[in-house]
mmCIF file of the N, C-alpha and C atoms, coordinates in Angstrom:
data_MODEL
# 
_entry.id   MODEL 
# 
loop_
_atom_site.group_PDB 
_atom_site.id 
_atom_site.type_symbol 
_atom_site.label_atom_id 
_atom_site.label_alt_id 
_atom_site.label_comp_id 
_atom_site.label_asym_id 
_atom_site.label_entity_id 
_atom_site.label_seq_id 
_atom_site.pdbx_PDB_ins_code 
_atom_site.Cartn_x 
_atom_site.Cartn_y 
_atom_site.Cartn_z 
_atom_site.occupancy 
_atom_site.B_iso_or_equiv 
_atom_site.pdbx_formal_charge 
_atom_site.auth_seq_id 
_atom_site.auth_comp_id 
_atom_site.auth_asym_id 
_atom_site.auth_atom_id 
_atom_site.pdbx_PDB_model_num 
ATOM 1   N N  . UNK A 1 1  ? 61.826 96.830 -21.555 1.00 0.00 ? 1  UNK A N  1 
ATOM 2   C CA . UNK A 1 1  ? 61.572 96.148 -20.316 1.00 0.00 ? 1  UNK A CA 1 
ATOM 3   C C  . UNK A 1 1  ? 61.106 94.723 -20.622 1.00 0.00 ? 1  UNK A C  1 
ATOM 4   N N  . UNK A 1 2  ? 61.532 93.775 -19.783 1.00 0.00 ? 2  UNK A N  1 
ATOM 5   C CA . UNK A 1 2  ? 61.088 92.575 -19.783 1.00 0.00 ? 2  UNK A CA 1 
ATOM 6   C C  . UNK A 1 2  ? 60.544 91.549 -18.669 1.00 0.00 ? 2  UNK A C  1 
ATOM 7   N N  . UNK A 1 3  ? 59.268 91.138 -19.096 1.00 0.00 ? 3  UNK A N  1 
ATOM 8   C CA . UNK A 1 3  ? 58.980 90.469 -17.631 1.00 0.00 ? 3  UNK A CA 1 
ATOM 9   C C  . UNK A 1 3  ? 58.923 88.988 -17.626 1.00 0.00 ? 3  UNK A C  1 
ATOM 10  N N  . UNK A 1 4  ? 59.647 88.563 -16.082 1.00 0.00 ? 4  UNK A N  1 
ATOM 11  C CA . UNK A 1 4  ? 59.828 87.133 -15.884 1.00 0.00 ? 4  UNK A CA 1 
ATOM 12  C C  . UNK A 1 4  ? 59.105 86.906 -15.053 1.00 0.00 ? 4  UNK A C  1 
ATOM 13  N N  . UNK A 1 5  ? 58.772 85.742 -15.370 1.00 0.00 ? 5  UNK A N  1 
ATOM 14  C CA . UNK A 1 5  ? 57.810 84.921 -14.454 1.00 0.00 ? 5  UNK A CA 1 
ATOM 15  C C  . UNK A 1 5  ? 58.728 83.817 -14.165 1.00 0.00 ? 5  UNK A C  1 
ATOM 16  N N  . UNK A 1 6  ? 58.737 83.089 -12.319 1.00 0.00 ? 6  UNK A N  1 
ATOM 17  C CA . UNK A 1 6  ? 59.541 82.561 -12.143 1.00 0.00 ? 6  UNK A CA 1 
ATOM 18  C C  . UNK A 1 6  ? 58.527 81.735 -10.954 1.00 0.00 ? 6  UNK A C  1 
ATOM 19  N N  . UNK A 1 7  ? 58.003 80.510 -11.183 1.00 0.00 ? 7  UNK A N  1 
ATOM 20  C CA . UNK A 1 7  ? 57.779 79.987 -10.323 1.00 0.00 ? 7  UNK A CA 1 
ATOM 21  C C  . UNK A 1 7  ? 58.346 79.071 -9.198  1.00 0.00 ? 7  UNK A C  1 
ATOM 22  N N  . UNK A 1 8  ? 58.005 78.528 -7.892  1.00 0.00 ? 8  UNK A N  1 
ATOM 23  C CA . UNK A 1 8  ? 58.330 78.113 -7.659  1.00 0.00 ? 8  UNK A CA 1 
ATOM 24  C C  . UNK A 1 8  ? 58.624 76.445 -8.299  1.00 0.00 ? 8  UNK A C  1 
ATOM 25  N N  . UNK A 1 9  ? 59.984 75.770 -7.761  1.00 0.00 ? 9  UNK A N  1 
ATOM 26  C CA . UNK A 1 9  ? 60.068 74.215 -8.064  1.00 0.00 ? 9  UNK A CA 1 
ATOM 27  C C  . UNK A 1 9  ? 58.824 73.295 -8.074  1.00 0.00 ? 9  UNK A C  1 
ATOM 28  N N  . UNK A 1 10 ? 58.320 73.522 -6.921  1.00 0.00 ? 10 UNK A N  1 
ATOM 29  C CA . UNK A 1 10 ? 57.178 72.255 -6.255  1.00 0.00 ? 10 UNK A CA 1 
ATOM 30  C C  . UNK A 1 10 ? 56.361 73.629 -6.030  1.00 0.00 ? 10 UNK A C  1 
ATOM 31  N N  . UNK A 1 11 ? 55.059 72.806 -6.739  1.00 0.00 ? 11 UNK A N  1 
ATOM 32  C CA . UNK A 1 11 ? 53.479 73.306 -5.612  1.00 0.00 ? 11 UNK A CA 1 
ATOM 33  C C  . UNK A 1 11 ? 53.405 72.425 -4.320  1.00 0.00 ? 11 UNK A C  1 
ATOM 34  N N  . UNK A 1 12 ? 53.205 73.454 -3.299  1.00 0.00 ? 12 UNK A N  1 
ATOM 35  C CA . UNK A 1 12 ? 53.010 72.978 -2.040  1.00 0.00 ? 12 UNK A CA 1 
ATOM 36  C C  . UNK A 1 12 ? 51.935 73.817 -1.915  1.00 0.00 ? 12 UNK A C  1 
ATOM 37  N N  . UNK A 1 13 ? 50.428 72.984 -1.098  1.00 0.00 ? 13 UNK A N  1 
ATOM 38  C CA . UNK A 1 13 ? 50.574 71.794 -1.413  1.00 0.00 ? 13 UNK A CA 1 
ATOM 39  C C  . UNK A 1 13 ? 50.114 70.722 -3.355  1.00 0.00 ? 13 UNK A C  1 
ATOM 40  N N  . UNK A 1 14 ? 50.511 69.751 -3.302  1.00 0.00 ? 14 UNK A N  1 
ATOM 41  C CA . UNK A 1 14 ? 50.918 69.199 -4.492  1.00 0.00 ? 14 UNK A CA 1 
ATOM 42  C C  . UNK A 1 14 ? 49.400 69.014 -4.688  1.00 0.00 ? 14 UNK A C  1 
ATOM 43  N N  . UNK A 1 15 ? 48.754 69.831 -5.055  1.00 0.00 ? 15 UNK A N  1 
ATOM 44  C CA . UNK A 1 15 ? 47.148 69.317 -5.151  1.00 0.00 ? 15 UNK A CA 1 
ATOM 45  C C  . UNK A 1 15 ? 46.507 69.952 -6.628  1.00 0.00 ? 15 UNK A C  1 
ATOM 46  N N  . UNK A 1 16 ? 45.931 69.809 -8.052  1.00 0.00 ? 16 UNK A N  1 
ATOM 47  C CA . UNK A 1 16 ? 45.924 69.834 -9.316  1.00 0.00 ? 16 UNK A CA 1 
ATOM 48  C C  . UNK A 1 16 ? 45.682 71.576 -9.047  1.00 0.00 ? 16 UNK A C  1 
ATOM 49  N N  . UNK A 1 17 ? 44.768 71.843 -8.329  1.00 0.00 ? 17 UNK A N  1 
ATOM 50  C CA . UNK A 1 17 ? 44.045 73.425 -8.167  1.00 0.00 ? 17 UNK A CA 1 
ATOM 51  C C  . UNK A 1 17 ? 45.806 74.126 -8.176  1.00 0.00 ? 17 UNK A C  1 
ATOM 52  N N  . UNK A 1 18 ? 46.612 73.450 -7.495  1.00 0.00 ? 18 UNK A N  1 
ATOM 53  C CA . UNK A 1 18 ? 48.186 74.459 -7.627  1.00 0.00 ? 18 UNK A CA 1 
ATOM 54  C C  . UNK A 1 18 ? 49.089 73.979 -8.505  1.00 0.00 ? 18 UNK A C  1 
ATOM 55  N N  . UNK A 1 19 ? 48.624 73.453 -9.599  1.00 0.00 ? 19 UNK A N  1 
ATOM 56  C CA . UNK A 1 19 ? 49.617 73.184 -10.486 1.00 0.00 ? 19 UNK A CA 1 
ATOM 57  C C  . UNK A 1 19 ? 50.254 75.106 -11.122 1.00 0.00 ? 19 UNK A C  1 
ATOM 58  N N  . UNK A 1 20 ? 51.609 74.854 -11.309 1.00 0.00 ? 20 UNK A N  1 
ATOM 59  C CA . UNK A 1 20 ? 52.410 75.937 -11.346 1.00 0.00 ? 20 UNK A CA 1 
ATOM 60  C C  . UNK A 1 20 ? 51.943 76.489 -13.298 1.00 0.00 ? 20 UNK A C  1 
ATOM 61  N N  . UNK A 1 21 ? 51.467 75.583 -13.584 1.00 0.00 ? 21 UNK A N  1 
ATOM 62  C CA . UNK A 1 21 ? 50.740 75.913 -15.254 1.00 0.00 ? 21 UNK A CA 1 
ATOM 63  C C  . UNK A 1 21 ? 49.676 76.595 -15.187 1.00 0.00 ? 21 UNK A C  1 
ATOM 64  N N  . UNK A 1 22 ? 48.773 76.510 -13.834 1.00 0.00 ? 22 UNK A N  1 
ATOM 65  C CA . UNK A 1 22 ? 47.722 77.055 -13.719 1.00 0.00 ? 22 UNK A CA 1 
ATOM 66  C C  . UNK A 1 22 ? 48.280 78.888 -13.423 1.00 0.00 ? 22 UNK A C  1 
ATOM 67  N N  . UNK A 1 23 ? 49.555 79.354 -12.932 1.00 0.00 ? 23 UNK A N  1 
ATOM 68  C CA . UNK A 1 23 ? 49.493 80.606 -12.699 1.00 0.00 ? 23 UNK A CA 1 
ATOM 69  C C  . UNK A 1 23 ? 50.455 81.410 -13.707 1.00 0.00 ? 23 UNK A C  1 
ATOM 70  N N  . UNK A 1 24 ? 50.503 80.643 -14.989 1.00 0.00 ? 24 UNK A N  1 
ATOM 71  C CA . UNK A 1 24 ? 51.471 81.171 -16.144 1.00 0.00 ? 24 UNK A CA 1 
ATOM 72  C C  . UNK A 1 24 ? 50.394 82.197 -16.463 1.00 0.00 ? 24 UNK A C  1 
ATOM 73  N N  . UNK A 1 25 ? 50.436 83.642 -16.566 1.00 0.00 ? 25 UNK A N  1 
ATOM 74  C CA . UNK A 1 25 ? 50.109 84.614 -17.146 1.00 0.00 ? 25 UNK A CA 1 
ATOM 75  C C  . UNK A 1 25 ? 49.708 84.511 -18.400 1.00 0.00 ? 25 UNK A C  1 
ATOM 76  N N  . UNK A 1 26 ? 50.412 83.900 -19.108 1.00 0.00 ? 26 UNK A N  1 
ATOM 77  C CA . UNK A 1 26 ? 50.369 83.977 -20.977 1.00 0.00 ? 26 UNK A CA 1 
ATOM 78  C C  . UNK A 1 26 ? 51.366 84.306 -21.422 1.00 0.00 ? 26 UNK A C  1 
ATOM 79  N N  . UNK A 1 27 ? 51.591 84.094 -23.068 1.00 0.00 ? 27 UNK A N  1 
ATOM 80  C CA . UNK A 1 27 ? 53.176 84.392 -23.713 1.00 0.00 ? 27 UNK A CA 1 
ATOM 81  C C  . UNK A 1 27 ? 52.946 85.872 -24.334 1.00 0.00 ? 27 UNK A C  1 
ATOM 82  N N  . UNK A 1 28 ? 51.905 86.399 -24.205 1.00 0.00 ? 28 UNK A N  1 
ATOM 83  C CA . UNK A 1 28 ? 51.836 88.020 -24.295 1.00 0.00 ? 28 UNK A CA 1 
ATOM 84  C C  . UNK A 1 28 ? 52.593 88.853 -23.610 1.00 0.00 ? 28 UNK A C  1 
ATOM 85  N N  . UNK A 1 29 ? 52.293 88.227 -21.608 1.00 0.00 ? 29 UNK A N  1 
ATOM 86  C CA . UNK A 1 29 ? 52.733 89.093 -20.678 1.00 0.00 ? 29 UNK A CA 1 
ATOM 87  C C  . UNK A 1 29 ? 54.476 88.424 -20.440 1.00 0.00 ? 29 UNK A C  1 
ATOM 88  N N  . UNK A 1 30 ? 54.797 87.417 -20.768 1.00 0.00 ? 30 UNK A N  1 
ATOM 89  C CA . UNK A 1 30 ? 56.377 86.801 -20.287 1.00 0.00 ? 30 UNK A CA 1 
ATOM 90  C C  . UNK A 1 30 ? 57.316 86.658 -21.103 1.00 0.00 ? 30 UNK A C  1 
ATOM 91  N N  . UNK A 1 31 ? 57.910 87.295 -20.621 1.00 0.00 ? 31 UNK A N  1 
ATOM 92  C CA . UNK A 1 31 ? 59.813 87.523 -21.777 1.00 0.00 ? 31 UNK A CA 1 
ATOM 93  C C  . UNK A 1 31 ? 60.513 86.262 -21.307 1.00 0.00 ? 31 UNK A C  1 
ATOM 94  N N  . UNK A 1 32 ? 60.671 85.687 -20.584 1.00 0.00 ? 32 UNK A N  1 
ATOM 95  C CA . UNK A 1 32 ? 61.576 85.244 -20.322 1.00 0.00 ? 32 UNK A CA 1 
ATOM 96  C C  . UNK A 1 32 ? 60.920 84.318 -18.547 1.00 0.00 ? 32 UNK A C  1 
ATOM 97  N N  . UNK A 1 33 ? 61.289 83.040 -18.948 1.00 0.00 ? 33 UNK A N  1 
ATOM 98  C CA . UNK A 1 33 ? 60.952 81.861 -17.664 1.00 0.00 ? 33 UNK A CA 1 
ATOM 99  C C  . UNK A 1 33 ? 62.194 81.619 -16.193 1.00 0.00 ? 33 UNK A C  1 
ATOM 100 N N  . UNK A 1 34 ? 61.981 81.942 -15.510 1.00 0.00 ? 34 UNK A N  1 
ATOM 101 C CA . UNK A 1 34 ? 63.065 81.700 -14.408 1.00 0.00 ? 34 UNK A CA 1 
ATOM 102 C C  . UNK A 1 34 ? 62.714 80.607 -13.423 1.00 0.00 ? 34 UNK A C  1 
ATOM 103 N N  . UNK A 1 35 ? 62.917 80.352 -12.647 1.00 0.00 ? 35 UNK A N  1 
ATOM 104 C CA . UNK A 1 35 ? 62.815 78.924 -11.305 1.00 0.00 ? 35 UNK A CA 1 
ATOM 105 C C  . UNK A 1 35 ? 63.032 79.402 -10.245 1.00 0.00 ? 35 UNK A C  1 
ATOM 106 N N  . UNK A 1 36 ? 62.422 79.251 -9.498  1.00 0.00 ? 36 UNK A N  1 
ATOM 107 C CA . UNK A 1 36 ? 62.897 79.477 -7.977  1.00 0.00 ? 36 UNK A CA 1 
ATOM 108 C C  . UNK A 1 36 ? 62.693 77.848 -7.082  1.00 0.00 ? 36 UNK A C  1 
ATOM 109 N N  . UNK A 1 37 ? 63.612 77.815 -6.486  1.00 0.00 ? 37 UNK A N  1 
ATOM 110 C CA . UNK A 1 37 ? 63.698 76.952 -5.443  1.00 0.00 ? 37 UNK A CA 1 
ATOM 111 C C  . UNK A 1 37 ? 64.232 76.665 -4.112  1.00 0.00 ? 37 UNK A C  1 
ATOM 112 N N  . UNK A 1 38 ? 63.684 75.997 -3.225  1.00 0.00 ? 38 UNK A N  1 
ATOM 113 C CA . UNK A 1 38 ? 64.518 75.911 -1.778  1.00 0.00 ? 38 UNK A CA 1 
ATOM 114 C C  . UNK A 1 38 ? 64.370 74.746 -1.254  1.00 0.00 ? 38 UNK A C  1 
ATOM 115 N N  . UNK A 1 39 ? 65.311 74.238 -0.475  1.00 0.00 ? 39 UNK A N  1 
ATOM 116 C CA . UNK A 1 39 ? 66.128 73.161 -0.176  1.00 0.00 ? 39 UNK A CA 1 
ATOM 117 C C  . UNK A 1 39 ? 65.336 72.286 1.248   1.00 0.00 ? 39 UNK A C  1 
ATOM 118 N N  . UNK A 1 40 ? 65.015 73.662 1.837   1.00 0.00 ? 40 UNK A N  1 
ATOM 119 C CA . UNK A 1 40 ? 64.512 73.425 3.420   1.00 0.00 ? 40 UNK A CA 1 
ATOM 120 C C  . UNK A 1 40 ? 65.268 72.804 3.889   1.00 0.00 ? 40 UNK A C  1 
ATOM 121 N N  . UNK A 1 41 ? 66.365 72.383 3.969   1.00 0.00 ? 41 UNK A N  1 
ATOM 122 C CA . UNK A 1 41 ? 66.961 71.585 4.510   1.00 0.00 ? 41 UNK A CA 1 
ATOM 123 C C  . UNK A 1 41 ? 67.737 71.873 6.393   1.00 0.00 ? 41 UNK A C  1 
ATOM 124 N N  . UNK A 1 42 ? 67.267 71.111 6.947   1.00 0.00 ? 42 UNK A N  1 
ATOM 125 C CA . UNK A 1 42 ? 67.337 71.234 8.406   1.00 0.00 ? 42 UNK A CA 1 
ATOM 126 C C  . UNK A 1 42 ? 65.918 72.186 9.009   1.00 0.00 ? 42 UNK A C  1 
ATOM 127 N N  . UNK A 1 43 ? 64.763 72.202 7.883   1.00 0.00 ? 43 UNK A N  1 
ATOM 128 C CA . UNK A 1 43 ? 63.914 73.834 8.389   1.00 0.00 ? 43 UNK A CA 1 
ATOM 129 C C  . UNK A 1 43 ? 62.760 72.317 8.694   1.00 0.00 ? 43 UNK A C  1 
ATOM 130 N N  . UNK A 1 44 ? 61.581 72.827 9.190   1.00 0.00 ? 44 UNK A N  1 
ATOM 131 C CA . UNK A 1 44 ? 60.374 72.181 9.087   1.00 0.00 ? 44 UNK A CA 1 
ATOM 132 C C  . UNK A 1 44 ? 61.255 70.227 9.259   1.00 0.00 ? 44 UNK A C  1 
ATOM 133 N N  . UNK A 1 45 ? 61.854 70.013 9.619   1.00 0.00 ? 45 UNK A N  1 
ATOM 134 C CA . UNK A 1 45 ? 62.182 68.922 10.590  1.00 0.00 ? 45 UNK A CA 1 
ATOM 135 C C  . UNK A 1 45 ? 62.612 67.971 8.856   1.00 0.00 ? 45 UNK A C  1 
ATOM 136 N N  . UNK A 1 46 ? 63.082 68.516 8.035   1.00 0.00 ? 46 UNK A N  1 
ATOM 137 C CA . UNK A 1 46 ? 63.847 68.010 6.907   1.00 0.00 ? 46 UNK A CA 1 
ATOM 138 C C  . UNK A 1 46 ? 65.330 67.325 7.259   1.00 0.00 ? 46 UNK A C  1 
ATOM 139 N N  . UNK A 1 47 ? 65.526 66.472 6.978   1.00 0.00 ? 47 UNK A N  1 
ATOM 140 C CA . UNK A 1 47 ? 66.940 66.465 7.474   1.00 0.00 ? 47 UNK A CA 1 
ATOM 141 C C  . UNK A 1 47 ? 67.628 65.912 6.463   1.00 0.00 ? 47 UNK A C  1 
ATOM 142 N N  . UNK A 1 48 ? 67.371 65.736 5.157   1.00 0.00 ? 48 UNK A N  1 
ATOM 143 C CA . UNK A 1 48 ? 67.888 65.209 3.806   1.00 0.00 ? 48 UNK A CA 1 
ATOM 144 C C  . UNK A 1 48 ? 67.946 66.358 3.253   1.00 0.00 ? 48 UNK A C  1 
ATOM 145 N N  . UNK A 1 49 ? 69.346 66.468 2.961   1.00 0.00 ? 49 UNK A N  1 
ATOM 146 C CA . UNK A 1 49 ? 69.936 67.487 1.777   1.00 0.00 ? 49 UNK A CA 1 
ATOM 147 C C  . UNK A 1 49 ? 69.265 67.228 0.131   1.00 0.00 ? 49 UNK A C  1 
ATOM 148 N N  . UNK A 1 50 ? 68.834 67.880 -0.566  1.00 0.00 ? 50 UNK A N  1 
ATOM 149 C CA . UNK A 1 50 ? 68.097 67.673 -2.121  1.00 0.00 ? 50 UNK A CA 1 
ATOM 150 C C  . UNK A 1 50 ? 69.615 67.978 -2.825  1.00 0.00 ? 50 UNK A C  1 
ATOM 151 N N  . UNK A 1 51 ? 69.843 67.686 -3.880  1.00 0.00 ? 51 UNK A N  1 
ATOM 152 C CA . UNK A 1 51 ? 71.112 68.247 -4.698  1.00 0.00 ? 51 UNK A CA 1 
ATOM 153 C C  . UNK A 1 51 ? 70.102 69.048 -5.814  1.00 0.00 ? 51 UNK A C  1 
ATOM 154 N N  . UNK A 1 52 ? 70.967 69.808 -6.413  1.00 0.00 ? 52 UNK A N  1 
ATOM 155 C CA . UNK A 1 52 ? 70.309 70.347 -7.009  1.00 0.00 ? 52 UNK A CA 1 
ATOM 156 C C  . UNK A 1 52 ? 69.239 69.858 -8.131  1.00 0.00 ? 52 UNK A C  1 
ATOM 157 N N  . UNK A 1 53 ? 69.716 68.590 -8.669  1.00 0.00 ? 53 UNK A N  1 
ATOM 158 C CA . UNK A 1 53 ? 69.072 68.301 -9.740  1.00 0.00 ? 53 UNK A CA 1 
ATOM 159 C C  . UNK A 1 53 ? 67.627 67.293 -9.765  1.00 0.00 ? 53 UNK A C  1 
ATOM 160 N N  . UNK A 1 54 ? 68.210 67.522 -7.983  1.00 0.00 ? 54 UNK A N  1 
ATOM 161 C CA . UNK A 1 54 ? 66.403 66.681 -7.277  1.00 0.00 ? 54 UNK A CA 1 
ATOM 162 C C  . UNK A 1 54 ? 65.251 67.775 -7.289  1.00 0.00 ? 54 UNK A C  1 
ATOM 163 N N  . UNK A 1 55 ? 66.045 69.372 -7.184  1.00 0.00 ? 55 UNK A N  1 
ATOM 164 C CA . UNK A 1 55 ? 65.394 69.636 -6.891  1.00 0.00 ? 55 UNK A CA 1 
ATOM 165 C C  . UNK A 1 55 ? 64.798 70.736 -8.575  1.00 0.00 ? 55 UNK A C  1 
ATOM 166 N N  . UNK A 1 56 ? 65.928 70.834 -9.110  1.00 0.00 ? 56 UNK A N  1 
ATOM 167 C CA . UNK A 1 56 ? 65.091 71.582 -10.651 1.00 0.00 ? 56 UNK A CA 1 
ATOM 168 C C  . UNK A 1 56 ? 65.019 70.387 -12.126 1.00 0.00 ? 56 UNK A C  1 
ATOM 169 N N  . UNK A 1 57 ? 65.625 69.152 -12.108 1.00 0.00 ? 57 UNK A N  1 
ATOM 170 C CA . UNK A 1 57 ? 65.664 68.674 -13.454 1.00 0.00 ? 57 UNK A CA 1 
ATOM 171 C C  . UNK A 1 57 ? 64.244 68.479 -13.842 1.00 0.00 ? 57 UNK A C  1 
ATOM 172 N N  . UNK A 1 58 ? 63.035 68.098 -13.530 1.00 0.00 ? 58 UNK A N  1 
ATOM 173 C CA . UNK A 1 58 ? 62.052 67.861 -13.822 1.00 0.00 ? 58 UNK A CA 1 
ATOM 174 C C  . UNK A 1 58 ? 61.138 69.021 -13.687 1.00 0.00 ? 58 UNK A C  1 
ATOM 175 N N  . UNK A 1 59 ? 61.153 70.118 -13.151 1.00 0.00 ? 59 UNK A N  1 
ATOM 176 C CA . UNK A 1 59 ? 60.615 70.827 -13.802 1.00 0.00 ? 59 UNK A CA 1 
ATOM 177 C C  . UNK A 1 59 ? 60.684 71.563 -14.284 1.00 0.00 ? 59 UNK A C  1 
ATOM 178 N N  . UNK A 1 60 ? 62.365 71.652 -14.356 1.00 0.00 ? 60 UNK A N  1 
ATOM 179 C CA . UNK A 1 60 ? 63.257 72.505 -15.752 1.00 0.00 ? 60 UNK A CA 1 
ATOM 180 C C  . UNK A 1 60 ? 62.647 72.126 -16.943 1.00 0.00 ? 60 UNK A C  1 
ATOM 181 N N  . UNK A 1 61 ? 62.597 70.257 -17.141 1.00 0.00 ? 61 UNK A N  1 
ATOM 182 C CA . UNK A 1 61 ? 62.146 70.160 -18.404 1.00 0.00 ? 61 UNK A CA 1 
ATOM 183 C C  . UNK A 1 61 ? 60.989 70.179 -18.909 1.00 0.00 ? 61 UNK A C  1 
ATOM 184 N N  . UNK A 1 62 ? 60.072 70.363 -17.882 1.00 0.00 ? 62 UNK A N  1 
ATOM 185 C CA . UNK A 1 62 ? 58.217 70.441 -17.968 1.00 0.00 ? 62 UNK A CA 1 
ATOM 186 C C  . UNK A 1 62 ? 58.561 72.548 -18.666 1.00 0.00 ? 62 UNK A C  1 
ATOM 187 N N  . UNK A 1 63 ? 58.992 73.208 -18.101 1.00 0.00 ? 63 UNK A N  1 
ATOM 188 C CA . UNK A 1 63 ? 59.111 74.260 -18.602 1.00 0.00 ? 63 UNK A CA 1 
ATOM 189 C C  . UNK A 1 63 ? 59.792 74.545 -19.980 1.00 0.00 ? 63 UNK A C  1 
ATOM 190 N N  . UNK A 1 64 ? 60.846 73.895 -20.366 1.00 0.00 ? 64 UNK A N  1 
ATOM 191 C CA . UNK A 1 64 ? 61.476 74.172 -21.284 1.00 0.00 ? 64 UNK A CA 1 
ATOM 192 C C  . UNK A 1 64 ? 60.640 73.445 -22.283 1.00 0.00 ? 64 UNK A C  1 
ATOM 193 N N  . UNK A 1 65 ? 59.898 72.071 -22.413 1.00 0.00 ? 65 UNK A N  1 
ATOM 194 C CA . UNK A 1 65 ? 59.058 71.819 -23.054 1.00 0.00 ? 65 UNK A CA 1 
ATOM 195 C C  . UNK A 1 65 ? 57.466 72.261 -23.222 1.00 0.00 ? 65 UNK A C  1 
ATOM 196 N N  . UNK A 1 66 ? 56.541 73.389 -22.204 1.00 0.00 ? 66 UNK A N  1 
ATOM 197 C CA . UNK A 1 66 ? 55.477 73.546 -22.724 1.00 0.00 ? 66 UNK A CA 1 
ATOM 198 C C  . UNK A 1 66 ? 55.910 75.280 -22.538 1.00 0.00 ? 66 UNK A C  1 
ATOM 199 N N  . UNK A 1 67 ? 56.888 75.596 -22.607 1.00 0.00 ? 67 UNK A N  1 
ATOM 200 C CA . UNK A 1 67 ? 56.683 76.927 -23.470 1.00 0.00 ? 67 UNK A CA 1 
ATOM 201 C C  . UNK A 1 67 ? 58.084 77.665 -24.029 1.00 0.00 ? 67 UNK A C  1 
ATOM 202 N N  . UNK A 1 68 ? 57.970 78.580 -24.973 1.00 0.00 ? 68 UNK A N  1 
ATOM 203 C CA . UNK A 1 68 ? 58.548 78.377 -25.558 1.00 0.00 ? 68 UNK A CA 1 
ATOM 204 C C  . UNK A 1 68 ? 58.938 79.993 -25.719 1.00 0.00 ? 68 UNK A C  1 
ATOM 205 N N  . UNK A 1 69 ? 59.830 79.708 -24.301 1.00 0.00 ? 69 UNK A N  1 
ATOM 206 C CA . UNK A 1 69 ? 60.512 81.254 -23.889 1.00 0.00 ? 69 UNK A CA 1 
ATOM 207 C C  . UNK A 1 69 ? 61.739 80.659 -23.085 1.00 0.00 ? 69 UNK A C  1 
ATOM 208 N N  . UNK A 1 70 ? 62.976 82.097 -23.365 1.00 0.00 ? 70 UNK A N  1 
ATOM 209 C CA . UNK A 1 70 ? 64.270 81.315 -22.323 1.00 0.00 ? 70 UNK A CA 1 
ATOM 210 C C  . UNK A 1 70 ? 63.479 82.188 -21.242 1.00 0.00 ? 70 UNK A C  1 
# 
């Protein structure tokens, strides 16, 4: 068995107490890092489409650089 931890893209709200580093478990408990994300787009009065890479390149690479799990 293997467990993923998959946070969301963005802490909402963007405030240090929710940084997404603060709810990494440890490399004891996680096999493997996943992403989740959403677009909102047209929801909560959004009306700009994100492409994808607005919405994972940066913290694809904050993940792929401070740990060191696929």
């Amino acid at each position: 068995m293997e467990w993923v931890w998959s946070p969301n893209c963005a802490s909402d709200p963007p405030e240090p107490w929710n940084d997404l580093h603060r709810c990494y478990p440890g490399d004891a408990y996680v096999d493997r890092i996943g992403l989740s994300g959403y677009n909102w787009y047209n929801a909560c009065q959004l009306v700009v489409w994100r492409p994808f890479h607005d919405l994972y390149d940066a913290v694809f690479r904050d993940l792929a650089c401070s740990y060191a799990k696929p």
